[in-house]
C-alpha positions as CSV (number, residue, x, y, z in Angstrom):
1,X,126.7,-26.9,13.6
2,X,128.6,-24.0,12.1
3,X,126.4,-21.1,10.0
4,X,128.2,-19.9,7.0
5,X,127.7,-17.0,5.3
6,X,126.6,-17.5,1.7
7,X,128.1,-14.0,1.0
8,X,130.9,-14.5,-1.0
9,X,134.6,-13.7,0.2
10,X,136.0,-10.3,-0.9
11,X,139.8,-9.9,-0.9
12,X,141.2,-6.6,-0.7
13,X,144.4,-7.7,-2.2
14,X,147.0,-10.4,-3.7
15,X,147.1,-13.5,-2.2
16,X,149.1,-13.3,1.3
17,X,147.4,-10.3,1.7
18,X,145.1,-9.4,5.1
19,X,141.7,-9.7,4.1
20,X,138.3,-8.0,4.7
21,X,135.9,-11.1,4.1
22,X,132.5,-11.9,5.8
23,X,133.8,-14.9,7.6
24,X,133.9,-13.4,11.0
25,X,130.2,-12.5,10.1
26,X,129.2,-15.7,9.1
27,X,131.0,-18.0,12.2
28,X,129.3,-15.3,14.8
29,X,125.7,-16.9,13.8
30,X,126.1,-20.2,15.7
31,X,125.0,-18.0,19.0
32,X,121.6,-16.9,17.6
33,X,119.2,-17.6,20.4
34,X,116.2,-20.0,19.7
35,X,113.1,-17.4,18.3
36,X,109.6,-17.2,20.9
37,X,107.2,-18.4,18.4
38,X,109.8,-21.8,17.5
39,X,110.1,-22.4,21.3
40,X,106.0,-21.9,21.8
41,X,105.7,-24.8,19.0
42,X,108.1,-27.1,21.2
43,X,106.2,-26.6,24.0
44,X,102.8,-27.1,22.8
45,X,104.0,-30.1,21.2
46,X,105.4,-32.0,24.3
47,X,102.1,-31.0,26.0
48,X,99.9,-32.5,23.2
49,X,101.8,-35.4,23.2
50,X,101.9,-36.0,26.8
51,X,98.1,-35.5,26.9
52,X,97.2,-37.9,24.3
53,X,99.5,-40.1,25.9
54,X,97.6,-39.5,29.7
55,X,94.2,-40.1,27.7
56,X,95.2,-42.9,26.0
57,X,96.8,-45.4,29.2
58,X,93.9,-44.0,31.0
59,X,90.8,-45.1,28.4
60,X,92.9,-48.8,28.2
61,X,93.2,-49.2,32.5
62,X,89.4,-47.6,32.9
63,X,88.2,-50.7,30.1
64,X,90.7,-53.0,31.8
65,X,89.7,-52.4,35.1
66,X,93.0,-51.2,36.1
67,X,92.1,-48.0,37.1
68,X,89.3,-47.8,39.8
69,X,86.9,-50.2,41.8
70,X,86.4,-53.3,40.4
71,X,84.3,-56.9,42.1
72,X,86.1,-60.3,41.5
73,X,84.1,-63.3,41.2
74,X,85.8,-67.0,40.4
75,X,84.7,-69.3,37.9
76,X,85.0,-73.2,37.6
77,X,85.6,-74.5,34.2
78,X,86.3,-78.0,32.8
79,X,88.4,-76.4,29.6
80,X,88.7,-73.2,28.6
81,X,89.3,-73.2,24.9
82,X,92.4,-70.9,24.5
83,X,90.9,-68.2,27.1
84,X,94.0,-65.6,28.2
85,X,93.6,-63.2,30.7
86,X,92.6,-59.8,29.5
87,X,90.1,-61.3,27.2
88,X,86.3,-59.9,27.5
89,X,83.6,-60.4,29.8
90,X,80.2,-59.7,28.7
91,X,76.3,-59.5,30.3
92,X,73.8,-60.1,27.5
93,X,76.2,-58.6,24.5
94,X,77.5,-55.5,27.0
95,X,80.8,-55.6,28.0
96,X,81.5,-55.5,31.9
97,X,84.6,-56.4,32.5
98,X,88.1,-58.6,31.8
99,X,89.5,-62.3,32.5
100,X,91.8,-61.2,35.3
101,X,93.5,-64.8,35.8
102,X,93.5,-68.2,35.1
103,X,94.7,-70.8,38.0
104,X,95.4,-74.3,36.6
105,X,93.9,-77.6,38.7
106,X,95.8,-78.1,42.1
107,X,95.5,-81.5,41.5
108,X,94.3,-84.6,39.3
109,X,90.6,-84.2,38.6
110,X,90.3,-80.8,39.7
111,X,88.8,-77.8,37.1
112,X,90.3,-74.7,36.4
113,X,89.7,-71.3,38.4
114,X,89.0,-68.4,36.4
115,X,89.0,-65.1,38.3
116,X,86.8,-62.5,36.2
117,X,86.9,-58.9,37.3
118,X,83.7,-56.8,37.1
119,X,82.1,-53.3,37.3
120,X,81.2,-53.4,40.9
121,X,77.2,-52.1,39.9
122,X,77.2,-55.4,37.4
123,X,78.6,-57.8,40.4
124,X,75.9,-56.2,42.5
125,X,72.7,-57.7,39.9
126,X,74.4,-61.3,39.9
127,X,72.3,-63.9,41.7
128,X,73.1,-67.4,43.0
129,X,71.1,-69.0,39.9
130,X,73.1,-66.9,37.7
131,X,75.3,-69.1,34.9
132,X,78.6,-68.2,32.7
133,X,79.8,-69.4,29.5
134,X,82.7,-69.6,27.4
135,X,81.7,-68.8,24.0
136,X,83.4,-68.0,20.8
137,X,82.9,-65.1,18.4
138,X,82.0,-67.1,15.3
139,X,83.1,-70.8,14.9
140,X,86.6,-69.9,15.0
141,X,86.6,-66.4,16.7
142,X,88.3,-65.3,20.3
143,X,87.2,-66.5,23.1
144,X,84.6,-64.3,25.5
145,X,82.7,-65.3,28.7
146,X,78.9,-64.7,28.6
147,X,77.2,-64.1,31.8
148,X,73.5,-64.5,32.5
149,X,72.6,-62.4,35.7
150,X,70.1,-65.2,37.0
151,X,66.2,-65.1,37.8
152,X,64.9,-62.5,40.5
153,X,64.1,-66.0,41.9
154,X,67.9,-66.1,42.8
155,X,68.9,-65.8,46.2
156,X,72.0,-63.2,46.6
157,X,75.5,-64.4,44.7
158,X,78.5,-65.1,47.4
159,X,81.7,-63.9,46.2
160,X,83.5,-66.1,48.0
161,X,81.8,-69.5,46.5
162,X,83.0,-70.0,42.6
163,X,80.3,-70.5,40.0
164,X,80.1,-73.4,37.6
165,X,80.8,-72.4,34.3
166,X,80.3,-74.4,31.0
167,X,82.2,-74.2,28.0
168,X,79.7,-74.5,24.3
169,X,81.6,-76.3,21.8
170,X,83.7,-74.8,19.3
171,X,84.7,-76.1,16.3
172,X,86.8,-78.0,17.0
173,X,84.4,-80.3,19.4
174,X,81.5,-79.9,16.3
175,X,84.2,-81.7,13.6
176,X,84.7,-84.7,16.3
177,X,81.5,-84.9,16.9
178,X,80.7,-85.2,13.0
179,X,83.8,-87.8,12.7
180,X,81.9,-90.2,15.8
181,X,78.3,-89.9,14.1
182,X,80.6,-91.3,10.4
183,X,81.8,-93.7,12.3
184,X,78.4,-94.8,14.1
185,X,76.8,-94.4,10.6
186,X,79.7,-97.0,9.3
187,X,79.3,-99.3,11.8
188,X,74.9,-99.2,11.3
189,X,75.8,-99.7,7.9
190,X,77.4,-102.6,8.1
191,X,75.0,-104.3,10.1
192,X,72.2,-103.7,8.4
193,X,73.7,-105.5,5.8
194,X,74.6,-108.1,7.0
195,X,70.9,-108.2,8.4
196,X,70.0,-108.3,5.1
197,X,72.0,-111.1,3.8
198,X,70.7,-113.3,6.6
199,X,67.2,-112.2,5.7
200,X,67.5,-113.5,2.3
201,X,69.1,-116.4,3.4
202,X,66.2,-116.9,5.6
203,X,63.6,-116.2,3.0
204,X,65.2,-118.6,0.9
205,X,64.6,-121.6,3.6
206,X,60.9,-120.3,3.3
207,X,60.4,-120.4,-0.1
208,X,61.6,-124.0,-0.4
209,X,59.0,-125.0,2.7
210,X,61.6,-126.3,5.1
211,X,61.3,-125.4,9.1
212,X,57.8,-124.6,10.6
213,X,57.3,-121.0,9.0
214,X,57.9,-122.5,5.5
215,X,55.6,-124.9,6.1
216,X,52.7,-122.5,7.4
217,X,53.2,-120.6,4.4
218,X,53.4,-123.3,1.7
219,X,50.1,-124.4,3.7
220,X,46.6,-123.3,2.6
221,X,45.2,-124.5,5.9
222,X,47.6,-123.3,8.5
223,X,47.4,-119.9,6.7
224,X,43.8,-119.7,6.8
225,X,43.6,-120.4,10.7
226,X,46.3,-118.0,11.1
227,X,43.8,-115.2,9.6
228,X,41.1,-115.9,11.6
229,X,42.9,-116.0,14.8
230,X,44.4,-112.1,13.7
231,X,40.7,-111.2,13.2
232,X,39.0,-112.1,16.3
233,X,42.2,-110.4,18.5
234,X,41.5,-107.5,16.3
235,X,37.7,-107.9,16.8
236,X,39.1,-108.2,20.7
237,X,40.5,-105.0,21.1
238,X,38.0,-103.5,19.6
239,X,35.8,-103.9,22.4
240,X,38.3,-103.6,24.6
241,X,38.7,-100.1,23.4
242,X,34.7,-99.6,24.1
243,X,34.6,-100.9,27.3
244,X,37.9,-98.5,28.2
245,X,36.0,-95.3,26.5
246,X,33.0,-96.3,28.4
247,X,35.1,-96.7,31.8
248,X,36.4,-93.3,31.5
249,X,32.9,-91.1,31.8
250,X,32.0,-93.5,35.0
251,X,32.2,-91.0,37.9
252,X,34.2,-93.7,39.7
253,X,37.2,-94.1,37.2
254,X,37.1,-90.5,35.8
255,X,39.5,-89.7,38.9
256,X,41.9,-92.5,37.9
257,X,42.8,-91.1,34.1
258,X,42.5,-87.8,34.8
259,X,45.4,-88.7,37.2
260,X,47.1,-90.4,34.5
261,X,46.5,-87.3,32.5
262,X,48.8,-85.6,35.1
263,X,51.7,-88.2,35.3
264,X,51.9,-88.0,31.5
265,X,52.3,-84.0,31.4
266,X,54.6,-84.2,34.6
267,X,56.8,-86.6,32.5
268,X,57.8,-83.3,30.7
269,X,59.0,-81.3,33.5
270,X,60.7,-84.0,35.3
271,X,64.1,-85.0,33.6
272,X,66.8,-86.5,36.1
273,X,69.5,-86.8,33.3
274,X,68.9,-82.9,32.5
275,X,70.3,-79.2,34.3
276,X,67.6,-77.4,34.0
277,X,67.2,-73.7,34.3
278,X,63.3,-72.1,34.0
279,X,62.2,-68.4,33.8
280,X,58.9,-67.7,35.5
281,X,56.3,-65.0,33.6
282,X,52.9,-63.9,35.1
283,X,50.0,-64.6,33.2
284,X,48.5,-61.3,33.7
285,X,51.4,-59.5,32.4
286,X,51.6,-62.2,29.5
287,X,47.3,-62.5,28.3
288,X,44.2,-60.9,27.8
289,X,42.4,-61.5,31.0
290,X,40.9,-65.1,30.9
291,X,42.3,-65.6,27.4
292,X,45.3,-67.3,26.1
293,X,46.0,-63.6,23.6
294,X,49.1,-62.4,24.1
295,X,48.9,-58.4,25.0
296,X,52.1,-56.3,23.7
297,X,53.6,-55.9,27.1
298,X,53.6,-60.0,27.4
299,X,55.2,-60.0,23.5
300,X,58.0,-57.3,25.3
301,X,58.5,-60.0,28.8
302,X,58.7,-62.8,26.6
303,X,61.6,-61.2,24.4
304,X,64.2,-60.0,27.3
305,X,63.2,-63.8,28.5
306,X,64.8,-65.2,25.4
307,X,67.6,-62.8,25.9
308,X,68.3,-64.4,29.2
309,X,67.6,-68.1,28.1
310,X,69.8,-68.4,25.3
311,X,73.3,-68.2,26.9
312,X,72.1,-72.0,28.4
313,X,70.8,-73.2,25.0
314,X,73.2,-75.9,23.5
315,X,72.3,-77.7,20.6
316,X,71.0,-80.5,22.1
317,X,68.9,-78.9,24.6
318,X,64.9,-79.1,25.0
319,X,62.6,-76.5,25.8
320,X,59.4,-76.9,27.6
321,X,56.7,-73.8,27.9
322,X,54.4,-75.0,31.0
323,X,51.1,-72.8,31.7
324,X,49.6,-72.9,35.4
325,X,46.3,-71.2,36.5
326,X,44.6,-71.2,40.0
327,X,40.9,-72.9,40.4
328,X,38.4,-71.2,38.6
329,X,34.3,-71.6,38.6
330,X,34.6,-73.6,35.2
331,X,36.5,-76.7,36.7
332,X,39.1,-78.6,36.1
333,X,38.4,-79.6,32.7
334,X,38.6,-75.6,31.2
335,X,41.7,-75.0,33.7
336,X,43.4,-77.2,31.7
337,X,42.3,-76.0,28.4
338,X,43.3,-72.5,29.2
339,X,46.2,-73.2,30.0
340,X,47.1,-75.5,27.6
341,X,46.4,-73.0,24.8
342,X,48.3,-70.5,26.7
343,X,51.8,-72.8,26.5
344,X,50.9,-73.1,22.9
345,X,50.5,-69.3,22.3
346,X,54.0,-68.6,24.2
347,X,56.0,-71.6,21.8
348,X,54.1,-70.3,18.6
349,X,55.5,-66.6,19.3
350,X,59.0,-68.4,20.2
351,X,59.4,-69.9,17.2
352,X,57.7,-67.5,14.9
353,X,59.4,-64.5,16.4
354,X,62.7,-65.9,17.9
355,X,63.5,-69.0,15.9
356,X,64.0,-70.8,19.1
357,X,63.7,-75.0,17.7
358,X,66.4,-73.8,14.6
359,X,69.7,-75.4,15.7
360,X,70.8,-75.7,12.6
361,X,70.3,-76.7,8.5
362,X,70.0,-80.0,9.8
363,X,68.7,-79.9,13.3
364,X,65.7,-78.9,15.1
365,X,65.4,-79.0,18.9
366,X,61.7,-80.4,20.7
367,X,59.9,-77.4,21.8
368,X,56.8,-78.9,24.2
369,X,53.7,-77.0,25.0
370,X,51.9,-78.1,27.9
371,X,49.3,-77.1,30.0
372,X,48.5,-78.2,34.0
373,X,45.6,-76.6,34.7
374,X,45.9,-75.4,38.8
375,X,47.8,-77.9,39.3
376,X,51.5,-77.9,39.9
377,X,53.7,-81.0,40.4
378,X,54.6,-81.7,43.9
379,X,58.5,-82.0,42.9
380,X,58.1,-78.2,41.0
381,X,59.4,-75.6,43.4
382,X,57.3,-73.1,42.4
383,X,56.9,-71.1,46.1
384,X,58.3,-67.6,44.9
385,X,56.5,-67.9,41.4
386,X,53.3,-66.6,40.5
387,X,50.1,-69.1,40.5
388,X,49.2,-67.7,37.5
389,X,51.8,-67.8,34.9
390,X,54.0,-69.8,32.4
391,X,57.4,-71.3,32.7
392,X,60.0,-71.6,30.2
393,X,62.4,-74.7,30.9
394,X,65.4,-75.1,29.4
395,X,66.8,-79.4,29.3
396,X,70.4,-79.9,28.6
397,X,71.5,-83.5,29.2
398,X,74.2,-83.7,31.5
399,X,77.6,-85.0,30.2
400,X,78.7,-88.7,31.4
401,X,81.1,-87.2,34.2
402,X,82.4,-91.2,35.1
């Protein structure tokens, strides 16, 4: 760039005349040097730049994982619902880490893998009974894996073995769902009316008194004898009833339907068609001693179990809150009663504080209390668990995998 001088040009004489101008002056200024305090403000600003810059990569690698130790753990998953590497991993709402890859099926039948990478002090709480979910942020939000550390139940988690993962439903799965029930509801429609039409058809053969049952009813006689056979089966099982009332304060049968008492309440632990997952909670830390009153330290156990419970909760899953107690000098007979009013007092804080039946506007899920006095059902691991205490069981029928 050339510097003029905005002095203007003096000429000493007549054109063709030597002149004393300033443009000599003027051209000389393209050799000024650069001043200090212009050259400081260059300086400072490639150093600011590059700093931000450094803080910046290294905030994105550190929340990546990039930078650093990190644990890897692999996933199984039937479908992951538009998951891309990179996306978030989270433990009870916290991030902890990022999907580092996704490896397709190897073959035919096969799930995918999904590599997750972790802080390694977050790897290190995992246990074996620990579960991860694909869920979505809203109904049509990103995709994020939810992990549920696991029980202290839980043996250690191997690195080495993939977990199975789930995948909850998204909205799409929710609208084809809605589209089936239409089309069951169609289909129930139509039956039941053409139910109907052969029920008037059939009515109409009664009316007139043709076939057996129109004759019975267009008889006096038949009808009659028909009543009084109804009222001496009713008179029947009347007694029957007695006699059955009677049977059960007999010392002899007492044994017998309390025993039936217990298969009926073992009914709602023992689901075959179900994965179930169960939190264990001591009594003591849960009650007033002896009572079925719920102290503020059990309120505070029962709300970081809810915390852990809910990332297996799907919408068609049951709950069942089961109370057990050890033999006490009131028998069998309070056992039972205690505990029983202890399962209740749990679900009645569940629901009232945690909304835990609400599925939706339109759909509740069963929440069972149910107590077993001191004892526990032979097929109910309960080894590592307190005597005294209350487990929450959470049902989820399996999918037809055929």
């Amino acid at each position: 760039m050339w510097f003029i001088n905005r002095d203007p040009i003096r000429y000493s004489g007549i054109a063709g005349s030597s002149n004393t101008g300033t443009i000599g002056r003027g051209v000389s200024h393209m050799h000024r040097p650069i001043s200090r305090r212009r050259a400081m403000f260059h300086i400072l600003g490639t150093v600011l730049l590059v700093v931000v810059t450094f803080v910046a990569v290294t905030k994105i690698g550190l929340r990546s994982g990039a930078f650093g130790r990190s644990a890897e753990i692999t996933v199984r998953f039937g479908r992951v619902d538009g998951l891309r590497a990179g996306d978030q991993v989270r433990l009870q709402g916290l991030r902890v880490g990022t999907v580092a890859k996704i490896d397709p099926p190897a073959k035919a039948g096969e799930e995918l893998v999904v590599t997750l990478k972790l802080d390694p002090a977050i790897a290190r709480i995992l246990r074996s009974d620990c579960s991860v979910t694909i869920a979505h942020q809203g109904m049509i939000g990103q995709p994020v894996v939810e992990i549920t550390p696991g029980t202290a139940e839980g043996g250690e988690l191997d690195p080495a073995e993939p977990i199975a993962g789930r995948t909850i439903d998204g909205i799409a799965q929710l609208t084809q769902r809605a589209s089936d029930s239409l089309a069951k509801l169609e289909k129930l429609t139509a039956e039941a009316s053409t139910g109907v039409q052969q029920l008037n058809a059939i009515t109409a053969v009664i009316a007139r008194g043709e076939g057996s049952i129109g004759k019975l009813v267009m008889n006096d006689d038949a009808y009659r004898k028909l009543v009084d056979v109804g009222d001496q089966g009713q008179r029947t099982l009347e007694d029957l009833q007695e006699n059955l009332e009677s049977l059960k304060q007999s010392w002899f049968f007492s044994r017998m339907f309390e025993e039936r008492g217990f298969y009926e309440r073992d009914t709602t632990l023992f689901d075959p068609t179900a994965d179930q997952i169960r939190q264990s909670l001591a009594a003591s830390d849960l009650f007033e001693s002896g009572t079925a009153i719920l102290t503020p330290l059990g309120r505070r156990r029962i709300d970081n179990a809810v915390g852990l419970i809910r990332g297996a909760l799907k919408p068609d899953s049951n709950i069942v809150v089961a109370a057990f107690s050890v033999p006490g000098t009131g028998g069998e007979p309070l056992n039972l009663h205690l505990t029983q009013k202890q399962a209740e007092s749990v679900r009645d804080y569940l629901e009232r504080q945690h909304s835990i039946s609400y599925v939706s506007l339109f759909k509740w899920r069963k929440v069972t209390a149910v107590g077993f006095g001191s004892r526990t059902p032979s097929f109910w691991n309960a080894a590592n668990a307190p005597p005294e205490r209350v487990d929450l069981v959470v049902s989820t029928p399996r999918a037809d995998r055929s």
